[in-house]
N, C-alpha and C positions, 0 to 999 in steps of 0.2 A: 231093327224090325225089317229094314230094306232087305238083308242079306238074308234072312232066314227065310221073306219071300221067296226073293230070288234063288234060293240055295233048294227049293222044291219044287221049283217048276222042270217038267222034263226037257223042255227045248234047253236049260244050260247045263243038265246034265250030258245030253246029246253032243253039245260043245266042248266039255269037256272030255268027255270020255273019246269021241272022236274023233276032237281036233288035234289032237297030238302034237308034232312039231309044226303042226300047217300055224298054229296061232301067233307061233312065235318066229317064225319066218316072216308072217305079217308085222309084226312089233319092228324084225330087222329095218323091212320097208319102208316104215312107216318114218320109224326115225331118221335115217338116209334122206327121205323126202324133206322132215321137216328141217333138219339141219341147213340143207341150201336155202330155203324158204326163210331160213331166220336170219340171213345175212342182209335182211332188211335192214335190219337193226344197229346196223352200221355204217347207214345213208352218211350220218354228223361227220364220218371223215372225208366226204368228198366236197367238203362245201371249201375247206383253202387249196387244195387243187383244184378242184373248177374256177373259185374266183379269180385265177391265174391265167386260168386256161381260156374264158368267157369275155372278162371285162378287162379292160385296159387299165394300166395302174394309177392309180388318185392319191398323188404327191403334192406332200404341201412345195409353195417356191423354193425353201430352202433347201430337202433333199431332192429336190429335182434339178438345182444347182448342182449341189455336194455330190450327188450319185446318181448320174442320168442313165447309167446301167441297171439300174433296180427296175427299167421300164421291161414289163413279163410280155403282153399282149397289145400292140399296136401304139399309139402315140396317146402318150400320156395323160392324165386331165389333171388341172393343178386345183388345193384348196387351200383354204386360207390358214387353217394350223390343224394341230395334230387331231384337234378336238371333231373338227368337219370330218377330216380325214378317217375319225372312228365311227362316225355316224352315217359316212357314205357305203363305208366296210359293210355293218349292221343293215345296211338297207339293201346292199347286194347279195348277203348273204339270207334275208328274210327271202329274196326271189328265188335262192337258190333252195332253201327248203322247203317251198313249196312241189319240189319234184317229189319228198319225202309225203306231204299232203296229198299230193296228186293218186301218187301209190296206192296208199292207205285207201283213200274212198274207191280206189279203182277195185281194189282186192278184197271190202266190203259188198260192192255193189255187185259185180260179178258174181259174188258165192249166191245169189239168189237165184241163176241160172243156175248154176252150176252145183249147188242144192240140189236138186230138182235135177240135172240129168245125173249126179251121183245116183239117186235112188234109184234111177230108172234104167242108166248103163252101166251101174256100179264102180268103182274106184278107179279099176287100170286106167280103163279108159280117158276117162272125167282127169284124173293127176296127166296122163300123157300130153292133152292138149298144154296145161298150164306147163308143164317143161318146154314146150315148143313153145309158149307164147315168150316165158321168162328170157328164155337162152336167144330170141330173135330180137326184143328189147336192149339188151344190154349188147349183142353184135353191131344190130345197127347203132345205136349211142356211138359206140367205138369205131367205126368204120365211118361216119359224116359228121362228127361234131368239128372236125377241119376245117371240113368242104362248107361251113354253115360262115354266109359272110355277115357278121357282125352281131354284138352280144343278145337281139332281140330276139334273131333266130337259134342260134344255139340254144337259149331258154328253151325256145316252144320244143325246139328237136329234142332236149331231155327231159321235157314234161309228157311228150309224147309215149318215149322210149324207157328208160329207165324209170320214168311216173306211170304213165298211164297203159302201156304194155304188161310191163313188169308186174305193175299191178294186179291187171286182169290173172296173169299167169300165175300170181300166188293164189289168188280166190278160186279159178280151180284147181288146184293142187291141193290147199290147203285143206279141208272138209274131209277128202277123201280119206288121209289115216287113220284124222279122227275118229266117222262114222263106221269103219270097220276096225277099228280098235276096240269102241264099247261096245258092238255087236259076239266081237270072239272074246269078252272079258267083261262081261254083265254083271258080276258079282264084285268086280275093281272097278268102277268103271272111273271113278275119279284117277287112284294111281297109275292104271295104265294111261289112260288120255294125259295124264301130268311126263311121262317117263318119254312119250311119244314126242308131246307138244316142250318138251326140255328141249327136245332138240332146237328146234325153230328158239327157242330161249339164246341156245349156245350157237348160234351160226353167228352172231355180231364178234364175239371172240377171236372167229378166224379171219374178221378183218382189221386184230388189234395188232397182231403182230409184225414185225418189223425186220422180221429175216426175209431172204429170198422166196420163201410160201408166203407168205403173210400180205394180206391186201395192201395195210402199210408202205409194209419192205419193196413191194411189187412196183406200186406205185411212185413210190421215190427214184426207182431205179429206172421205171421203163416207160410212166407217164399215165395219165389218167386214160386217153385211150386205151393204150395196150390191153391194160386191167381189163375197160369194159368188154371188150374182145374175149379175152382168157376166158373171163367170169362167164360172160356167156356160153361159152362153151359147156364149162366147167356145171353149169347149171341145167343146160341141154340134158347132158351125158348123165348127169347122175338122178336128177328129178324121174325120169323117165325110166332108168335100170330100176330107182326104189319104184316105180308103180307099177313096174311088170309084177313085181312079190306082190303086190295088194290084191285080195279076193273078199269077199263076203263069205258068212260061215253058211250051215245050211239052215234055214230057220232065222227067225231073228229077234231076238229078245226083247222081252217088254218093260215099261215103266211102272213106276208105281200106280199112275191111273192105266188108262185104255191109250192105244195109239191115238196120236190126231194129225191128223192132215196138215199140212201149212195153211191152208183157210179156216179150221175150226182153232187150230191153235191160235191168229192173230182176232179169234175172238174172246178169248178166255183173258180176265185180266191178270192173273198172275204172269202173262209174256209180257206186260209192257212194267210189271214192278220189275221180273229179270233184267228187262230191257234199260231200265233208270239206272240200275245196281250196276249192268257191266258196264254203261258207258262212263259212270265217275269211278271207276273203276282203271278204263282203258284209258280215258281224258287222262291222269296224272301217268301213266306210264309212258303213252306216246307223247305228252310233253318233254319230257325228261330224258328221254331217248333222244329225240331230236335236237337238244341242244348240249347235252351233256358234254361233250368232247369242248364245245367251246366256253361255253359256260363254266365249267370247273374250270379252264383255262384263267376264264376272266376273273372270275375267283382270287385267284393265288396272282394275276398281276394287281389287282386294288388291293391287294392286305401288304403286296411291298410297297406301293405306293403312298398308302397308310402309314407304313412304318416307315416313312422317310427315304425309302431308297430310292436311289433313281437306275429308273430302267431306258439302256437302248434297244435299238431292233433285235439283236443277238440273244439281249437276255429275256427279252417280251416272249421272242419267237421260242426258247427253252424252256417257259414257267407255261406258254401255251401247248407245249406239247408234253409236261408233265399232267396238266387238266387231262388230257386227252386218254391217260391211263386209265380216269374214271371210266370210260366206255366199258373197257374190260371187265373189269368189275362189277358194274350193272348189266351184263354180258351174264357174265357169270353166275351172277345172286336169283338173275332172271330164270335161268335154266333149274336152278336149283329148285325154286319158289315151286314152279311146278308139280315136281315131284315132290317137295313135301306137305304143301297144302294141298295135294289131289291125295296125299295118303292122310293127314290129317282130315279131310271133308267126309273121307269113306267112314274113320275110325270115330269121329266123334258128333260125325253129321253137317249137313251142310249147312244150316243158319250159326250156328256157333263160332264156326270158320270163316263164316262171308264177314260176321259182326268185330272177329277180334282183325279182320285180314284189313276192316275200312280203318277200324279205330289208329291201328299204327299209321297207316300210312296219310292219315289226318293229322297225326302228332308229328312227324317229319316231313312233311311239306308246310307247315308250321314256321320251322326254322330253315329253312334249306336255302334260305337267302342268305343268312347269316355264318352261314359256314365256308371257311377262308383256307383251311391250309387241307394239304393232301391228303391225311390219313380221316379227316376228318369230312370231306368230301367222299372219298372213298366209301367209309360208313356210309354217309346219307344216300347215295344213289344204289347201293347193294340195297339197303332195306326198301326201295320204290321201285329197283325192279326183282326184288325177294316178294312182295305183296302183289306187284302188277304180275308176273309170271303166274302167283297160286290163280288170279282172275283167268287165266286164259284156260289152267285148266277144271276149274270147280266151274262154269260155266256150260260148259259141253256137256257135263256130267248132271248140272242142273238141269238144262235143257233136256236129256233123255229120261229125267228122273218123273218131271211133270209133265213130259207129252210125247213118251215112248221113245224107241231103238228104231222104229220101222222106217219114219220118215225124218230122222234124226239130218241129213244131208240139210233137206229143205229148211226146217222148222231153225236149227242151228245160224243157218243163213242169214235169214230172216234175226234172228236175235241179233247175228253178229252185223247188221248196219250198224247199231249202237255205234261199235270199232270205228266202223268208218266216219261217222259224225265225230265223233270225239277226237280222230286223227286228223280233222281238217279244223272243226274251233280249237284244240289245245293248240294249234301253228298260230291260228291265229290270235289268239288272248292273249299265247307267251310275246309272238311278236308286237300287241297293239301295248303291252303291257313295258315291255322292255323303252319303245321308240318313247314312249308316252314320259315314263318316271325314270327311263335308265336304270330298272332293275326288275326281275320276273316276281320280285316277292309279292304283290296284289293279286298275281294270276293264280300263285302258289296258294294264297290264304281262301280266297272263295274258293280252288279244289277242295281242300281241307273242309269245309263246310260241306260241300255235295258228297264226301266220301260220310261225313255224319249223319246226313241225311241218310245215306243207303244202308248204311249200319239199322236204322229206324226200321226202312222199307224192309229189311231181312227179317227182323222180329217179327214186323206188321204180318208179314205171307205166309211166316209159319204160323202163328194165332189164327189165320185166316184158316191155312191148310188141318188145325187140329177140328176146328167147327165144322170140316166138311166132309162128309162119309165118306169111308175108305174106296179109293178107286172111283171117287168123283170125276169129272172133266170142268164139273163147275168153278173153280180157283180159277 
C-alpha cells in the first residue's frame, strides 16, 4: 500500500526521472561516510592495549618473582592469586569501556543538534563538522595519552577524546546519509537506508584484521598511539570527501501521514512505542559489541578449564585472541542484517519484520551464555548483530514512514537517544552483571524479555495504526 502511494505522487517521480546519477553518487557518499563511522564498533579491541598502555601490571607474588619483565606500565602492584588478579583485570577493563559508553551517549545526544541543523543546512555541511570533530578526537588521543601522568588521567584524556569527541563527531555525521538517502529513494526507503547504514555495520571489520592495513596488525606493530593518530586522520580525510557527495534532492518526500516537526512528533504516542522498540533493540546489540572480543575469549578459556586442561599465559593469551575472531563476524552479520531486513521491512512490511527481527534475537541471548567453543560463538554473535544491524536500519525508515522525509534529520534524532540510553545501561548491566555472578548470562535473559516485549509493542502500533484514518498524525 506504501509503494503504490508513493509510486503516484509527482515529487518522486520528479526524483526519479531527474535524479539520474546525482542519487547514486549520494548512495557513494553516503556509504564512504558510514563505513569510518562504523569503526566504532570495534572499540572491544582496544581495551588489552590500553590496559597495557594506562595501568601498571597487577602480578600475583609469584609471577612477579618468576617474571619481573612482564612489568608493561610503571612499577608493578602485587595480588594475592590468579583469581584477584582476574577480577582487577575485569575492573580495569569495565573503566576502559566506558570510553565506548561515553561515545555512544555522546553520538545519541549530539544528533539532536545536529538533527536540526541537518534540515536546516543540509548534509554536507552538518557530516563535514562531525569529520572534524572525529579526526581531532582520535589525533589528540594519540598525541597526549603519553604526556598523561598516571592511569586516572589517561582515562579522563580517552573519555574526553576517543569518548566524548569522537562521539559528538559521529552524531553529526551520522543523520546526514541517512536523511538524504530516503529523501532521493522514497519508494526503498528501508533498502536504501539498510545498504547505506551496512556500511557503518562493516567499518568494525577493518579493525579485525591483522596485516599491516588492519587496525589489529597496525596496532601490534606500531602501538596504540600511532593507530589513534593514523585513524584520525584516516577519518578526517574520508568523512569529509564522502560529505562533499551529499546533497538533498529537490522536493522532499512524504510519509505515510503529514510531516511533523520534532515538537509535534514528541507528542504523538506512537514516537515513544518506536522509542521502547529500538532501545531493546539497540540495548542487546551495543551490549554484545562491547564485549564480544573478550567475552568469546573467555568463553573458550572456561570450557578448557572445564575440560581439565590447564592453561598458561601463552595459551590463555591464544584462546583469547581466538574469541577475538568473533568481532568479525558480528562485524560482518551486522552489515549484512541491514540490508537484508531494510529489504525485508519494504517487502513485507515493517511490523512483521520488527516481530520476527525481536523474536530471534530473544531466543539467542537466551543461551548466549552457554556457548563455549568458536564455531559456536561465532553463530551466536552473527545472528545479534544479523538482527541489531536490520534495527538500525527498519528504524530510519520507520521514523520517516510515521512522521514524514521533511524533518526526518530532527525527529530521527530524537528517536535515536533510545541508542544512546541503551549504550550506556547495556555497559553498565553487562558490567554490574558480570562483577556480581561472574557471568553476563542474567543481563542476557532480562534483554531477551524486553526484546518480547517489543515484539508486543510492534503488533500493539499496528492495531493501533489500522483504527486510525489514513494520513492521521493521531498514533
Amino acid at each position: 500500500m506504501t509503494s503504490n502511494v508513493l509510486s503516484k505522487d509527482p515529487s518522486i517521480s520528479q526524483i526519479h526521472n531527474g535524479g539520474g546519477a546525482a542519487r547514486w553518487f549520494v548512495l557513494i557518499g553516503a556509504v564512504a561516510v558510514q563505513l569510518i563511522l562504523g569503526t566504532v564498533y570495534g572499540y572491544s579491541i582496544f581495551w588489552t592495549p590500553l590496559q597495557e598502555k594506562v595501568f601498571p601490571s597487577a602480578l600475583t607474588l609469584e609471577e612477579f618473582e618468576d617474571s619481573p619483565q612482564r612489568v608493561t606500565k610503571g612499577p608493578p602492584i602485587t595480588v594475592e592469586d590468579e583469581a584477584a588478579a582476574r577480577k582487577e583485570h575485569d575492573r580495569r577493563e569495565g573503566l576502559l569501556k566506558y570510553i565506548f559508553s561515553t561515545c555512544y551517549v555522546a553520538f545519541a545526544g549530539v544528533m539532536l543538534f545536529a538533527g536540526r541543523i541537518q534540515d536546516l543546512k543540509g548534509p554536507r555541511f552538518t557530516a563535514t563538522i562531525g569529520g572534524v570533530l572525529i579526526g581531532a578526537g582520535f589525533l589528540t588521543a594519540g598525541l597526549l595519552l603519553d604526556w598523561m601522568p598516571g592511569p586516572w588521567l589517561k582515562l579522563i584524556l580517552l573519555w574526553a577524546t576517543a569518548g566524548l569527541m569522537a562521539g559528538a563527531g559521529i552524531g553529526f555525521a551520522y543523520v546526514c546519509p541517512i536523511a538524504a538517502l530516503i529523501k532521493w529513494f522514497p519508494d526503498k526507503k528501508g533498502l536504501v537506508c539498510g545498504v547505506a547504514v551496512a556500511g557503518f555495520g562493516f567499518g568494525a571489520f577493518l579493525f579485525k584484521g591483522r596485516s599491516l592495513f588492519g587496525a589489529l596488525g597496525f596496532i601490534e606493530r606500531f602501538g596504540i598511539e600511532r593507530f589513534f593518530i593514523v585513524h584520525g586522520l584516516v577519518c578526517l580525510l574520508v568523512v569529509t570527501a564522502g560529505a562533499m557527495m551529499l546533497r538533498n534532492p529537490p522536493g522532499a518526500a512524504p510519509g505515510i501521514g503529514r510531516d511533523s516537526t520534532w515538537q509535534q512528533t514528541l507528542r504523538r504516542p506512537a514516537f515513544y512505542v518506536l522509542w521502547l522498540m529500538f532501545f531493546s533493540g539497540v540495548l542487546v546489540g551495543l551490549t554484545v559489541i562491547g564485549i564480544a572480543a573478550n567475552f568469546a575469549g573467555e568463553q573458550l578459556v572456561k570450557a578448557r578449564l572445564a575440560a581439565g586442561g590447564a592453561l598458561d599465559a601463552a595459551a590463555t593469551k591464544a584462546l583469547m585472541l581466538k574469541g577475538a575472531a568473533a568481532v568479525g563476524w558480528l562485524a560482518i552479520f551486522n552489515a549484512a542484517g541491514r540490508i537484508a531486513w531494510g529489504f525485508i521491512s519494504d517487502a513485507v512490511g515493517r511490523t512483521p519484520a520488527f516481530v520476527a527481527n525481536f523474536i530471534a534475537q530473544a531466543a539467542v541471548m537466551l543461551f548466549l551464555a552457554k556457548v563455549n567453543t568458536e564455531f559456536s560463538l561465532a553463530v551466536a554473535v552473527s545472528i545479534v548483530g544479523f538482527n541489531y544491524g536490520g534495527c538500525l536500519s527498519m528504524f530510519p525508515s520507520a521514523t520517516a514512514d510515521y512522521f514524514g522525509a521533511k524533518n526526518l534529520g530532527a525527529n530521527y534524532a530524537w528517536m535515536f537517544t533510545s541508542s544512546g540510553v541503551a549504550g550506556l545501561l547495556g555497559m553498565v548491566a553487562g558490567n554490574q552483571s558480570k562483577q556480581w555472578t561472574g557471568s553476563y548470562e542474567p543481563a542476557f535473559i532480562a534483554f531477551a524479555c524486553l526484546c518480547v516485549v517489543s515484539a508486543v509493542l510492534a503488533v500493539g502500533l499496528w492495531m493501533q495504526r489500522r483504527r486510525t484514518p489514513s494520513g492521521s498524525p493521531a498514533v
